[in-house]
Every structure is written in structure tokens, then in C-alpha cells.
DRENRO-513750 format. One record per residue (C-alpha): chain; y negated, z, x. Coordinates in steps of 0.1 Angstrom, whole numbers, padded with zeros to 4 digits. Example, Ala and Ser with C-alpha at 12.3 -4.5 7.8 and 13.67 -1.06 7.14 Angstrom:
2
> A;0045;0078;0123
> A;0011;0071;0137
% end
This chain:
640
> A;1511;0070;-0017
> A;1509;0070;0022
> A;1490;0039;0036
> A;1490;0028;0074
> A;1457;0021;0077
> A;1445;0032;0114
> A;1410;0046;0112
> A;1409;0066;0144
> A;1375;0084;0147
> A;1353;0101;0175
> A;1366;0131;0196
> A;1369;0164;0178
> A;1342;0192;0196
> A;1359;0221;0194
> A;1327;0242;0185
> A;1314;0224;0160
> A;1309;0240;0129
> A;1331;0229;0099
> A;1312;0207;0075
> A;1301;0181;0095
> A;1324;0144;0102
> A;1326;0146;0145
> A;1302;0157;0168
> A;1268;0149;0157
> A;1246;0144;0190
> A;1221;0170;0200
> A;1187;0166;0207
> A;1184;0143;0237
> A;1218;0135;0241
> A;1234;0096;0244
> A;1255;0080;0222
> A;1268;0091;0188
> A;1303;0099;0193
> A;1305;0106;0234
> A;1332;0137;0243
> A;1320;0166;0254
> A;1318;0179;0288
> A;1322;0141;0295
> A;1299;0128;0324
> A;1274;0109;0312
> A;1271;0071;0314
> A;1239;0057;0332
> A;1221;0052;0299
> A;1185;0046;0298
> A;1183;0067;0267
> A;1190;0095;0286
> A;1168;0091;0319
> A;1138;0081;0292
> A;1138;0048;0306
> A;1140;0022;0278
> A;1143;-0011;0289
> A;1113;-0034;0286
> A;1109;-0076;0292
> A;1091;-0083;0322
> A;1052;-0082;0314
> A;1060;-0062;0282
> A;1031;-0044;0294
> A;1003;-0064;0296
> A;1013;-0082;0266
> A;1010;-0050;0243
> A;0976;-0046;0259
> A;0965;-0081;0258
> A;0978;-0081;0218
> A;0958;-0044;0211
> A;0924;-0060;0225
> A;0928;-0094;0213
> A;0915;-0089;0180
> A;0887;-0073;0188
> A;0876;-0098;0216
> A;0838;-0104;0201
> A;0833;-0067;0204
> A;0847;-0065;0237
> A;0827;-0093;0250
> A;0797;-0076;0234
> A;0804;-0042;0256
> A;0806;-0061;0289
> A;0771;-0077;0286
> A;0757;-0047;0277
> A;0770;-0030;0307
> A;0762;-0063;0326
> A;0733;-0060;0318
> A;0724;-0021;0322
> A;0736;-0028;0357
> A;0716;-0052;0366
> A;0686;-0030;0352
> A;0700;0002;0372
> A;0703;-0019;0404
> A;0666;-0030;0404
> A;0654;0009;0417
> A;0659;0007;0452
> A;0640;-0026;0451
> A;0607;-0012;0436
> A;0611;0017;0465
> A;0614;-0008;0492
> A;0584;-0027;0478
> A;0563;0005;0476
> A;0569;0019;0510
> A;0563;-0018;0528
> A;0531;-0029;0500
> A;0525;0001;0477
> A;0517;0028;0506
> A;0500;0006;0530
> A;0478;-0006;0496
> A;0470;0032;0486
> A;0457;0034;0523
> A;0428;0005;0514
> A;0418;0027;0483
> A;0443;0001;0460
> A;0465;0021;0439
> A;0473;-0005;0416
> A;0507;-0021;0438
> A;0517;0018;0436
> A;0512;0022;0396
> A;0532;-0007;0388
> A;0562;0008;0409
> A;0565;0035;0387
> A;0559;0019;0354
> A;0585;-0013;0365
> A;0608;0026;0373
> A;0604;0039;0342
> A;0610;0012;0323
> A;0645;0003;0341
> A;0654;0038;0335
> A;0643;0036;0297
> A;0659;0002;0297
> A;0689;0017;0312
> A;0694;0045;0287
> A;0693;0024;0255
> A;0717;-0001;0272
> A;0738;0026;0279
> A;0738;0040;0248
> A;0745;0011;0230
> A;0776;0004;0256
> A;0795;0040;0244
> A;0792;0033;0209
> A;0802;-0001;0212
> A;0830;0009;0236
> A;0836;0041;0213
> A;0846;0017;0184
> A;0867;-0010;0204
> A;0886;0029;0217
> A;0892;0036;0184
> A;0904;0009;0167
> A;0928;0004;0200
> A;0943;0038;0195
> A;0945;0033;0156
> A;0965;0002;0163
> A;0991;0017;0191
> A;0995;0048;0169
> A;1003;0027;0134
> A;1024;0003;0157
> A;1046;0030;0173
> A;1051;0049;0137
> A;1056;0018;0117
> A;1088;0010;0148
> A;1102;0040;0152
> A;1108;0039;0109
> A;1120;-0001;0114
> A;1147;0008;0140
> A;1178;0018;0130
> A;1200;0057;0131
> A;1214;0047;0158
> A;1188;0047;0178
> A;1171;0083;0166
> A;1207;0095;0169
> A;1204;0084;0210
> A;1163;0089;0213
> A;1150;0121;0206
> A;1124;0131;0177
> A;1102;0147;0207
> A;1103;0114;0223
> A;1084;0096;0196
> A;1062;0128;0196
> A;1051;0120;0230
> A;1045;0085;0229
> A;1026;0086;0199
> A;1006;0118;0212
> A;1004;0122;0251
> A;1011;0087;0262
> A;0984;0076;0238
> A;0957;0099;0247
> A;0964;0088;0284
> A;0953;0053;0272
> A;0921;0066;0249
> A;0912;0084;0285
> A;0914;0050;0307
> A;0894;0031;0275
> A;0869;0057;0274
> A;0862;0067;0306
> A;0880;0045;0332
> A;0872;0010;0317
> A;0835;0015;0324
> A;0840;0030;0359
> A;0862;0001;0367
> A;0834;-0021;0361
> A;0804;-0003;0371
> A;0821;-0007;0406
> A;0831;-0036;0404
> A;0797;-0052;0393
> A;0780;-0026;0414
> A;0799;-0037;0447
> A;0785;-0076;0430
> A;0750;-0066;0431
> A;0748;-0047;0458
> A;0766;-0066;0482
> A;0745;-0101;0474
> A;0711;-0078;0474
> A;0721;-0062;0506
> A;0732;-0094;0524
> A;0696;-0107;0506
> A;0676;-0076;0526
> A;0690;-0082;0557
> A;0722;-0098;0570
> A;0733;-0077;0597
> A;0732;-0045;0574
> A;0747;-0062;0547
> A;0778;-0077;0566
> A;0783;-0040;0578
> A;0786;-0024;0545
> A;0808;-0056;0533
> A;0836;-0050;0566
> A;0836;-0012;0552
> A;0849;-0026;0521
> A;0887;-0033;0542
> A;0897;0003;0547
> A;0886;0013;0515
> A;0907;-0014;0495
> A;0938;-0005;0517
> A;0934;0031;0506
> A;0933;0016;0470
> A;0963;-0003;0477
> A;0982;0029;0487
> A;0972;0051;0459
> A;0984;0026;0434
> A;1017;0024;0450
> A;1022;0061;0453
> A;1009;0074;0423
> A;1025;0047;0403
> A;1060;0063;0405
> A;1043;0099;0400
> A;1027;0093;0368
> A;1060;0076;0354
> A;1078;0109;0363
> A;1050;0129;0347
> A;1050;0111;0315
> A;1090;0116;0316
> A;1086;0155;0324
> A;1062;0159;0294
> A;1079;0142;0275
> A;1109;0166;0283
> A;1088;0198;0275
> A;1076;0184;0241
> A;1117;0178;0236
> A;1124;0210;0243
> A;1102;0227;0220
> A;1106;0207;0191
> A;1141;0218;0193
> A;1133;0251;0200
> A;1110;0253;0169
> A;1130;0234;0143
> A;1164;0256;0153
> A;1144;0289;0153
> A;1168;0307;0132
> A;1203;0301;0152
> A;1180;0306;0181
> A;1170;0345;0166
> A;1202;0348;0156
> A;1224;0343;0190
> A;1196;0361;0206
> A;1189;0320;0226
> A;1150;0333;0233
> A;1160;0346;0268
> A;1178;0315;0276
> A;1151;0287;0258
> A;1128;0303;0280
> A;1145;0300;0311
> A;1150;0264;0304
> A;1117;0260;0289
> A;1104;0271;0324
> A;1126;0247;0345
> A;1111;0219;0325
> A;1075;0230;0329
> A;1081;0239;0363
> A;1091;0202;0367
> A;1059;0190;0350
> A;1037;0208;0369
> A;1054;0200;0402
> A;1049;0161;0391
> A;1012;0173;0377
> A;1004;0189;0410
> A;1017;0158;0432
> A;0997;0131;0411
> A;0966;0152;0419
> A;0977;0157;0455
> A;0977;0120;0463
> A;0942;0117;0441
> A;0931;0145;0469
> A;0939;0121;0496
> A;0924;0095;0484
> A;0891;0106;0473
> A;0891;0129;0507
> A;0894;0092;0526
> A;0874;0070;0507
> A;0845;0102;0514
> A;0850;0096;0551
> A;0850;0060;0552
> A;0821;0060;0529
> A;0805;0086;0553
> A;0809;0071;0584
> A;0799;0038;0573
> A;0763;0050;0560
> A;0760;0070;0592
> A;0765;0038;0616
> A;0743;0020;0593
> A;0712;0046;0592
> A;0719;0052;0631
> A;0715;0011;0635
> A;0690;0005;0612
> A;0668;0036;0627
> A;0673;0019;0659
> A;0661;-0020;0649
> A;0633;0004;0628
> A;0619;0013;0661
> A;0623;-0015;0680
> A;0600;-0032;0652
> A;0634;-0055;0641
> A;0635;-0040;0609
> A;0610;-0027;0582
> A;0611;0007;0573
> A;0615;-0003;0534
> A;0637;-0027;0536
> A;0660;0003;0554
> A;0653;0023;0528
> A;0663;0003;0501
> A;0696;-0006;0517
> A;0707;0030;0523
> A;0697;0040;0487
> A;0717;0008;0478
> A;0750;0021;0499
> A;0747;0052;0484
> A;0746;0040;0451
> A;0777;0016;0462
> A;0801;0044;0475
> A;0791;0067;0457
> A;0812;0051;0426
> A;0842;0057;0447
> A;0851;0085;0437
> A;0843;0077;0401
> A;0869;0046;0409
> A;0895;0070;0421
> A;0890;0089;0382
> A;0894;0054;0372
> A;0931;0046;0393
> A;0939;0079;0383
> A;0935;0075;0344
> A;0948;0037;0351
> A;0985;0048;0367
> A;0985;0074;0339
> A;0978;0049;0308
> A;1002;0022;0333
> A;1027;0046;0331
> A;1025;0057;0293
> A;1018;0024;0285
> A;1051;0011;0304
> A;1068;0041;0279
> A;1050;0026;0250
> A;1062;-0010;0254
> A;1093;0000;0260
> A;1100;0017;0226
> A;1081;-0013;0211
> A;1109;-0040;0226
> A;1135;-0020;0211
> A;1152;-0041;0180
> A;1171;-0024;0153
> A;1209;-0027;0158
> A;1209;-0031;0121
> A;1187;-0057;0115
> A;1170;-0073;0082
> A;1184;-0109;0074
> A;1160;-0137;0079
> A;1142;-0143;0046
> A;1161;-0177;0041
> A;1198;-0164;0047
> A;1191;-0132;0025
> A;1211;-0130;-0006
> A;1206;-0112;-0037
> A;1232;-0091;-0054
> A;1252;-0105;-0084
> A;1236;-0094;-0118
> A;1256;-0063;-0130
> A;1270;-0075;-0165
> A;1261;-0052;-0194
> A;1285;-0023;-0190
> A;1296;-0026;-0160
> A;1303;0005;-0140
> A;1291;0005;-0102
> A;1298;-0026;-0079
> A;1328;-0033;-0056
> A;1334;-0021;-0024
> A;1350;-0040;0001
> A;1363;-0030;0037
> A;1374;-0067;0055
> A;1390;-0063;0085
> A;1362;-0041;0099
> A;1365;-0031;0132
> A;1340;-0004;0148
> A;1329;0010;0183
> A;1296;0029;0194
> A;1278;0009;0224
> A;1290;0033;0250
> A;1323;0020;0245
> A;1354;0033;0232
> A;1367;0021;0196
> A;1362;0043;0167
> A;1379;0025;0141
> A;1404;-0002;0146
> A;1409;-0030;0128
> A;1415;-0022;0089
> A;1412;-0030;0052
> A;1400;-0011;0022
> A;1388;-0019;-0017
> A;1373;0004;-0042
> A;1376;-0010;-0077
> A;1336;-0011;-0094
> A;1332;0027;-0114
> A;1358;0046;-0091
> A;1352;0080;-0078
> A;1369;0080;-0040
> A;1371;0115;-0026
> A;1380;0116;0013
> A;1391;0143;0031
> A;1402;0152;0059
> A;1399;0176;0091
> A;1367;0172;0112
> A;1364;0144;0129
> A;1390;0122;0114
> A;1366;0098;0103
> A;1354;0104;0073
> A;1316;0103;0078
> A;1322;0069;0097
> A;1335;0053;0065
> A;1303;0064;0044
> A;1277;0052;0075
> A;1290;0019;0075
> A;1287;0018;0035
> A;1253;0027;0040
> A;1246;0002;0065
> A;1235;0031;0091
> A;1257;0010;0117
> A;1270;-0023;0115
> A;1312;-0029;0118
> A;1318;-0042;0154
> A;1340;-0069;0138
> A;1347;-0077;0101
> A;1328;-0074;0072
> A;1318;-0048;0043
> A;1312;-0064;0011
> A;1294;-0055;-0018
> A;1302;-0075;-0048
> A;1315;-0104;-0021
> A;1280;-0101;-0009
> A;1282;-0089;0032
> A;1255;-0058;0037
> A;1243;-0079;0064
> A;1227;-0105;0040
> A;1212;-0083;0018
> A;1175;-0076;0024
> A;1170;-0039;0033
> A;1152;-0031;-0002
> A;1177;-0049;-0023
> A;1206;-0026;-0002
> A;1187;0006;-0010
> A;1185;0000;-0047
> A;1224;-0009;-0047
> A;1230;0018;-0020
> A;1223;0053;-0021
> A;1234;0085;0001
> A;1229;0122;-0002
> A;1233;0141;0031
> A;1251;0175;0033
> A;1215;0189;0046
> A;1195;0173;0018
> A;1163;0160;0031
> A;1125;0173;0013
> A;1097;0163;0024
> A;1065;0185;0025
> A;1051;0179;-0011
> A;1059;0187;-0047
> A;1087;0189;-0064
> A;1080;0157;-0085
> A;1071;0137;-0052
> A;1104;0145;-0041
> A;1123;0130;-0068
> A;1098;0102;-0072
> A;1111;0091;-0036
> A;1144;0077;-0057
> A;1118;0053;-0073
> A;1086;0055;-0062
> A;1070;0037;-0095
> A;1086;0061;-0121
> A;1069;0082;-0146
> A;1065;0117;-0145
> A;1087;0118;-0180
> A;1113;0100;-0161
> A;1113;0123;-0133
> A;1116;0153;-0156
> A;1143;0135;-0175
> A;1165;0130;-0142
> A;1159;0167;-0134
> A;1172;0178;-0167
> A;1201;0156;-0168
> A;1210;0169;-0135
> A;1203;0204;-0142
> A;1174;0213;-0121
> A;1151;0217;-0155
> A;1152;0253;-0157
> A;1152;0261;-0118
> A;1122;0240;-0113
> A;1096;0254;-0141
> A;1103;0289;-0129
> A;1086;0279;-0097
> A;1052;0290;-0097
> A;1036;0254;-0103
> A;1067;0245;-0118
> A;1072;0202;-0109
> A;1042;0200;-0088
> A;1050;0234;-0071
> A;1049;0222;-0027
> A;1084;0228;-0014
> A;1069;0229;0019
> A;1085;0217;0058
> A;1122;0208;0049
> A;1121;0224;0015
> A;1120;0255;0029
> A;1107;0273;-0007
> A;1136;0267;-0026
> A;1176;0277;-0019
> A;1200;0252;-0006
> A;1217;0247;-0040
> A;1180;0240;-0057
> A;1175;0212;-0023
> A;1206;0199;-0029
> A;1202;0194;-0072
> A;1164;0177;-0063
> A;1181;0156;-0042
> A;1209;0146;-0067
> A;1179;0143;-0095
> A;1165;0123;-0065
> A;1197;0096;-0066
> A;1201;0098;-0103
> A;1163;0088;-0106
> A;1171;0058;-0081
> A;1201;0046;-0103
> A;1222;0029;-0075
> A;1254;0010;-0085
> A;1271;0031;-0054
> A;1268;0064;-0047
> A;1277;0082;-0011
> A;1278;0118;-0011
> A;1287;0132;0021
> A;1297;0167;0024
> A;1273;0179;-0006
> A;1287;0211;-0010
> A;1301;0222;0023
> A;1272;0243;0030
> A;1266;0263;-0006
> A;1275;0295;-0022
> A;1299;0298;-0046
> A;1274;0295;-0073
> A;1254;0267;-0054
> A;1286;0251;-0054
> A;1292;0254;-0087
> A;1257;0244;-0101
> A;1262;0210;-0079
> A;1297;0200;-0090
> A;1286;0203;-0124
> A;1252;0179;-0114
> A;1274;0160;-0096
> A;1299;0147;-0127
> A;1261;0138;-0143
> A;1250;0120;-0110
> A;1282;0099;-0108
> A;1290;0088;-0143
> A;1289;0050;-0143
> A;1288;0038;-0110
> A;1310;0031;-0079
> A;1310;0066;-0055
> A;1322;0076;-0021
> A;1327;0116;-0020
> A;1329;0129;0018
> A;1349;0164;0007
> A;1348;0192;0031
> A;1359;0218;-0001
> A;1387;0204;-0023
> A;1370;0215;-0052
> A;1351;0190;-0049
> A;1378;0164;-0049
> A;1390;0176;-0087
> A;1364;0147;-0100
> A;1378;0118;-0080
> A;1400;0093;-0099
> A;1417;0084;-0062
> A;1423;0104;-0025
> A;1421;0089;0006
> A;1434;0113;0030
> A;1425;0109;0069
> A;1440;0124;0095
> A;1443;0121;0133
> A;1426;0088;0131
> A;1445;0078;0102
> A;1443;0070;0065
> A;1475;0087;0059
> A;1476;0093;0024
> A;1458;0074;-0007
> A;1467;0080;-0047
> A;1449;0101;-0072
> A;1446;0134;-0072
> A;1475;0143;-0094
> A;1497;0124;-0079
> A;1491;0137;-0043
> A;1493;0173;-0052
> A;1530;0171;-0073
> A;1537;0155;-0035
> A;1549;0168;-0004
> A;1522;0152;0016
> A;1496;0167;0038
> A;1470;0167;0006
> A;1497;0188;-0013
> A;1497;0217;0019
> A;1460;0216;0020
> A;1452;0222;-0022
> A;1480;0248;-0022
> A;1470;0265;0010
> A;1429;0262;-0010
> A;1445;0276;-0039
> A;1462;0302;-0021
> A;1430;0312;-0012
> A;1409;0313;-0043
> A;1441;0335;-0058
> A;1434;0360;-0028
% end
């Protein structure tokens, strides 16, 4: 039976490799679906450059230190306070060169011995303050960084494939990693600078204007030139760090990749070419590196000079007013100990702009993943709907395709407008060449995209109004690459329900035929399968992750391309797990190998962006349809 149904999918990439429904998109790349060799749109996915609301910014920084405002509060009076502590030293050396000296001279050394007790206690006073600042600083750091970390992992899980199909894995990596240590550097270390100048440039200014006028409006008009070299860091360095957070974040890319496709990379001899690209990128970082700490050169070379020049004219003056008798010696004393204590945090509050456009910068990255929102998103809790109660003996649920329209955001329509049922308890193999759309279909069963227009329906209940966990337990897929975590075997079936017991899981792994396989690992269930289940074979992955879905129990099952990538006897061992895994319930089989499709009770047949033939197996093969040519030319085969 031919049906007219147009479901026209992505562009075919001519070098992709056969198994696999259109061109998946590579590590960095932009939208799902986009032809090759195409030029690229001006996506911010691809420049790293994820849109943000105005003042995104500050608000994830005003809501990471909002809940810990006491012990904020806490830390600034204690470094209030130490401040006002360290300040009081040039003070008692003023008052013991104009009182203390002159008193020694009369045989009175008291004056002289209280100067240096009132000393050491500020600087004993000054130490515990300090101390107490770091650790209560230390802890406000810390639970900041907690925060930001949880918050950027508990997102990137919340937003939908589409999104990890456009933003890369390395990406997250780096905004979780280096943009977040940028900000434990500014909390740490640049915070406190930041304030020590600022309260210091407080003090010091009201104590010097208190010791003598003249001086003290001096040192304030130095302050001008200083704050315009502030000005013109920030808007220089502002743009570098954003481009060093980008470059970084392009290394860290790069490797990942690298690392997690080590084998094709050893086998097509890519080592010579990764590094050469590889290079470029770090070459690029260390170009944006270098010119961040070229323009921190500048300006700590002329805040030095300004600093310098100003504490010259002011010792030259005040030597002068000294001598004429204008000006007592201590009181000049105490004010040039008191501007070199005021500029000499200058530097420090050039560390402090630097680790500020850093964490600006990283924390501009950082709010900008945060203000992404799912594509597929959860209904509210009011307009969510549960599924109908199965009746007792019921296989599987009903699948329903209502005028569903698609089309990736880039543009360009992936599947017009069409229609599509699948009785509750039927087995629906689809086949097809790559890229005719197979893989689409199966997505937007799973809800890994929404439909553009139209509707799919389970039981009459639209995926969009069913709560996310209430989908999953309905729902369930099995990838072609099937998915372990590191962990036991036993973990990794537990995933299909997290509160089973360990008889149950054993009991899905024997239905399934994984039973045997398993217990000749050396710790048998709880052996660890390690990074991707790299311990066991393909065929053992794939039955775990079928004694995975069996364990979950869904009412429809997706299995997309599960054999395409096995052995004859991997293949074999699955298509027998497989008539186990699908007895009873609704199921979507995404067949690469046609072997596969000998267990469906019906055939949809795509091609060309078409659903060009549907009927049950039997039926199609006595044919003279395309699914005819491609069993006999498969059977041909198997023959030879």
C-alpha cells in the first residue's frame, strides 16, 4: 500500500556513514540539519555568544550573594574595621616624631613607650581582623561557587537536545570550570582589594585633608588621572577578556573532541592534523592572553608614574613649608607614609580590574547559558495532564501524528504538513535511505523536538501536556550508540527505574538475555562498565540497554537503528532480546538492516522525503514496490 504522505527530511551528507537518520551535527557546529559546505548563518551558537536580557548579569550575581547577605555584611565590617586599625600607624609616627622625640630629649620616655605598644597592638589587632575576614570571605567564596556550579549543571540537564545538538559539550565544560574559577579569583582575591582601596582612599583622604589642607587637596586632584586610566582599562580590557573566555573555551572544545574520538582519530592517522588545529586555537588564546596582560602593563606602568610624581611634588613641597617652619616635620611624615600606603594599592586595584573584566566576562558567558529556555518545555503544573489508565490487557498506547508540521530554527522545513496513527500494541518498522526522515519521526515521538505545527498524541493526550516524568514512563528510546554510564552493571539497568530491586533487575536481564553475559564479568552485576561502557562489546551495551527499557516498562517503545552497528552475532543476540523487549506494547523500529524489520506487524517506507510505501511486511515483499527491490537485493546478499 503506497501512501502520499510528504515527509521530506534534512539534506543527505554525502560522507556520512550508513546507520545514522541525516547529518548529525558535529561538535560545535549550528543547527541540526544545516547542509554542508553551506555558509553559516550569523548564529550566536556558533560565535559563543548566547544571548542574554539586559542586566542578566548583575542579576545572577545579585541572586548568588543574596542569600548569604548576613555573612556578607559580616566580612565588610571586619575589613572595615581592620582598616581603620591599619590606618591608625602613620598617626602614632607623626605623634612620636613631633611629642615622643622631643619628650625622650627631657629624659620622658613614657610619650615614646606608648607609641609602640598603641603599634603593636594595631598590628595584633590587625592580624586577627584579618584573619577572621579570609575565613569569613573563604565561606561566602564557597558557597558562591557551589551555587553557580549546581545552577549551570542542573540547566544545561533542564534544556532541551536541541540545544546540546547546537552548543557544544566543551562549552558547558568551560563555563562550569574556567569561567567559574575566574569568579572564585575576583571573590577571593579582588573583592578585598576593591575595598581596601576604596576605604583606604576614605581614610586617607579625610586624615590627610585633617593633617594639613594644602597636602591633602594635592593628593585628592592626583586622584583625576588616575580614575581616567581606570576608566580606559575597563573599556579596553572589557572586550579582551570576552575574547579570551571565547578562545578557551574553543581549546577545551577541541580537545574534548579530540579525546572522545581518539580511535577514528588513530585510525585516519588525524593526530598531525588535530595538532595543527589544536595550535591555531591555542595560538589564538595566547594572542588574546598576551593582549589582556598588555593593557594590565599599561595601566599599572601609568598609575606608577602618576603615583610617583604626585609623592615627589608633595615631599618636594612639604620639605620646602618644613623649612620655612610652615609645616611640622611629623605631620609631613605621616602624610607621605599615608600616600604611600594610598597608591600603593594601585597596583593591587589593577589585580582587582584585571580579575573583575575576567569574572565580567565569564560571568556575561555564565548568564547567558542561564537565560536560555528549553525549546521543549514542561507544562505549567495546572494545564499538565495525566495519561489515561491503561485497561487491564491492553497492549501499548496510541500514537497519533495530527497534521504535524516540522522545521529546525535555522529555517527550512523538514517535514511538511502530514498525518499518521499507530494502532496501541503494533510493531512499526521504518526504513528508508539516510536521510529520508526516519530518525525525525522517532525524535518527535520522543519529545526531543516539538512539531512546528500540529500535534502528536498519545492516547488523545498532546506530549506537550504531559509532565516530563509522566512522558518518560510512557516514552522510552534506545539509541543506536547505547548510552552507559560509568558504574555497575546493575546501576545501569536501574536507570529504567531507579526504585527497583536488585531481583527485578536481574529478572529484566534474564528475560532479555543478558543473564549469562553479565555473571561471566568478573564482579558479575556490580562489575563497573567504565566511561561509555567501554568494558563490555557493543552487542553486551546494546542488550543492558534493552534490559534497561524492559525494566522501565513503557507503553511505547522507540528503537532507533539498534542493530546497525553490530556483528552478525551481536545482531543476532539483539533481535532475539528485542522480540522479548517489545511484546505488549506500542513500538517504533528505526531499521537500517531489514532483518530487523521481519518482527514488525506494518512497514512504513520513506524515501526522498516521502512515506512512499506503508503495509505489512508480507504484503510489501510479494510487491513490486521499492521495499520489494531492497529485501530481495538484502537477500541476494545473505545468499552470496
Amino acid at each position: 500500500m503506497t501512501s502520499s504522505t510528504s515527509v521530506r527530511e534534512k539534506p543527505v551528507d554525502p560522507e556520512e556513514p550508513a546507520g545514522s537518520d541525516g547529518p548529525e551535527p558535529p561538535e560545535g557546529s549550528g543547527e541540526p540539519g544545516r547542509p554542508t559546505g553551506s555558509p553559516a548563518p550569523d548564529d550566536p551558537f556558533d560565535k559563543d555568544e548566547l544571548p542574554a536580557p539586559p542586566g542578566a548579569t548583575r542579576a545572577l550575581l545579585r541572586s548568588l550573594l543574596s542569600p548569604l547577605r548576613g555573612r556578607v555584611t559580616l566580612a565588610a565590617v571586619l575589613l572595615l574595621v581592620q582598616q581603620a586599625v591599619v590606618q591608625a600607624g602613620p598617626l602614632l609616627v607623626a605623634y612620636a616624631i613631633d611629642r615622643g622625640v622631643p619628650a625622650v630629649r627631657a629624659d620622658d620616655y613614657g610619650p615614646l613607650i606608648a607609641v609602640g605598644i598603641g603599634y603593636l597592638c594595631c598590628a595584633g589587632a590587625s592580624g586577627a581582623l584579618q584573619y577572621a575576614f579570609i575565613i569569613a570571605s573563604a565561606r561566602v567564596n564557597q558557597d558562591v561557587l557551589l551555587d553557580l556550579r549546581g545552577r549551570i549543571f542542573r540547566h544545561a540537564q533542564a534544556l532541551s537536545v536541541d540545544f546540546h545538538e547546537r552548543y557544544t559539550s566543551g562549552r558547558l565544560i568551560s563555563r562550569s570550570t574556567t569561567d567559574v574559577e575566574s569568579l572564585r579569583e575576583l571573590l577571593s582575591e579582588g573583592l578585598q582589594e576593591l575595598i581596601t582601596v576604596l576605604l583606604s582612599f576614605v581614610y586617607i583622604s579625610a586624615m590627610l585633608l585633617w593633617l594639613d589642607l594644602g597636602l591633602g587637596a594635592v593628593a585628592v586632584a592626583s586622584f583625576v588621572p588616575l580614575y581616567l586610566l581606570v576608566r580606559l582599562y575597563q573599556r579596553r580590557a572589557g572586550r579582551m577578556f570576552r575574547d579570551r573566555s571565547t578562545a578557551i573555551a574553543a581549546v577545551i572544545v577541541k580537545f574534548a573532541e579530540t579525546m572522545n574520538g581518539i580511535r577514528p582519530v588513530r585510525a585516519f592517522r588525524r593526530e598531525r592534523a588535530n595538532d595543527a588545529e589544536f595550535g591555531a586555537l591555542n595560538q589564538r588564546h595566547e594572542r588574546t592572553n598576551g593582549d589582556a596582560m598588555l593593557e594590565m602593563a599599561r595601566y599599572v606602568v601609568g598609575s606608577r608614574l602618576v603615583a610617583n610624581t604626585a609623592v615627589a611634588a608633595i615631599v618636594l613641597w612639604g620639605a620646602q613649608r618644613v623649612a620655612d617652619g610652615g609645616l611640622a616635620l611629623g605631620v609631613l611624615a605621616a602624610s607621605v607614609l599615608y600616600l604611600r600606603r594610598l597608591y600603593d594599592p594601585i597596583d593591587r586595584l589593577g589585580m582587582f580590574l584585571n580579575s573583575y573584566q575576567s569574572a565580567a566576562a565569564s560571568l556575561e558567558k555564565v548568564a547567558g547559558l542561564l537565560a536560555q529556555t528549553p525549546a521543549v518545555p514542561e507544562p505549567a503544573s495546572a494545564a499538565a495532564r495525566p495519561l489515561p489508565v491503561l485497561a487491564s490487557g491492553r497492549p501499548g498506547r496510541e500514537v497519533r501524528f495530527d497534521g504535524v508540521r516540522f522545521a529546525y530554527r535555522t529555517g527550512g522545513e523538514v517535514l511538511p504538513r502530514f498525518d499518521l496513527t499507530l494502532p496501541a500494541g503494533q510493531t512499526v518498522a521504518v526504513v528508508g535511505s539516510t536521510g529520508a526522515g526516519k530518525s525525525t519521526l522517532a525524535k518527535l515521538l520522543a519529545r526531543f523536538y516539538d512539531p512546528t505545527d500540529g500535534r502528536v498524541l498519545l492516547d488523545g493526550v498532546d506530549l506537550r501536556e504531559l509532565a516530563g516524568a509522566e512522558l518518560r514512563r510512557g516514552v522510552v528510546m534506545v539509541t543506536q550508540e547505547a548510552f552507559l554510564f560509568s558504574g555497575t552493571v546493575a546501576e545501569n539497568i536501574a536507570i529504567g527505574r531507579p526504585d527497583a530491586t536488585r531481583e527485578d533487575v536481574e529478572r529484566a536481564a534474564e528475560a532479555i538475555g543478558a543473564h549469562e553475559f553479565i555473571l561471566s564479568l568478573p564482579d558479575g552485576y556490580d562489575t563497573d562498565v567504565r566511561k561509555r561502557g567501554g568494558r563490555i562489546s557493543a552487542g553486551q551495551r546494546q542488550l543492558v540497554a534493552f534490559a534497561r527499557a524492559l525494566l522501565a516498562d513503557p507503553a511505547v517503545l522507540i528503537l532507533d537503528e539498534a542493530t546497525s552497528s553490530l556483528d552478525i552475532p551481536g545482531e543476532r543476540a539483539v533481535q532475539r532480546a528485542m522480540h522479548t523487549v517489545l511484546r505488549g506494547r506500542t513500538a517504533v523500529v528505526i531499521a537500517h538492516r531489514l532483518s530487523t524489520v521481519e518482527i514488525a506487524d506494518r512497514v512504513l517506507v520513506m524515501a526522498d522525503g516521502r512515506i512512499v510505501e506503508d503495509g505489512s511486511p508480507d504484503a510489501l515483499i510479494a510487491g513490486t514496490g521499492e521495499f520489494a527491490d531492497l529485501h530481495r537485493a538484502w537477500r541476494d546478499s545473505v545468499v552470496s
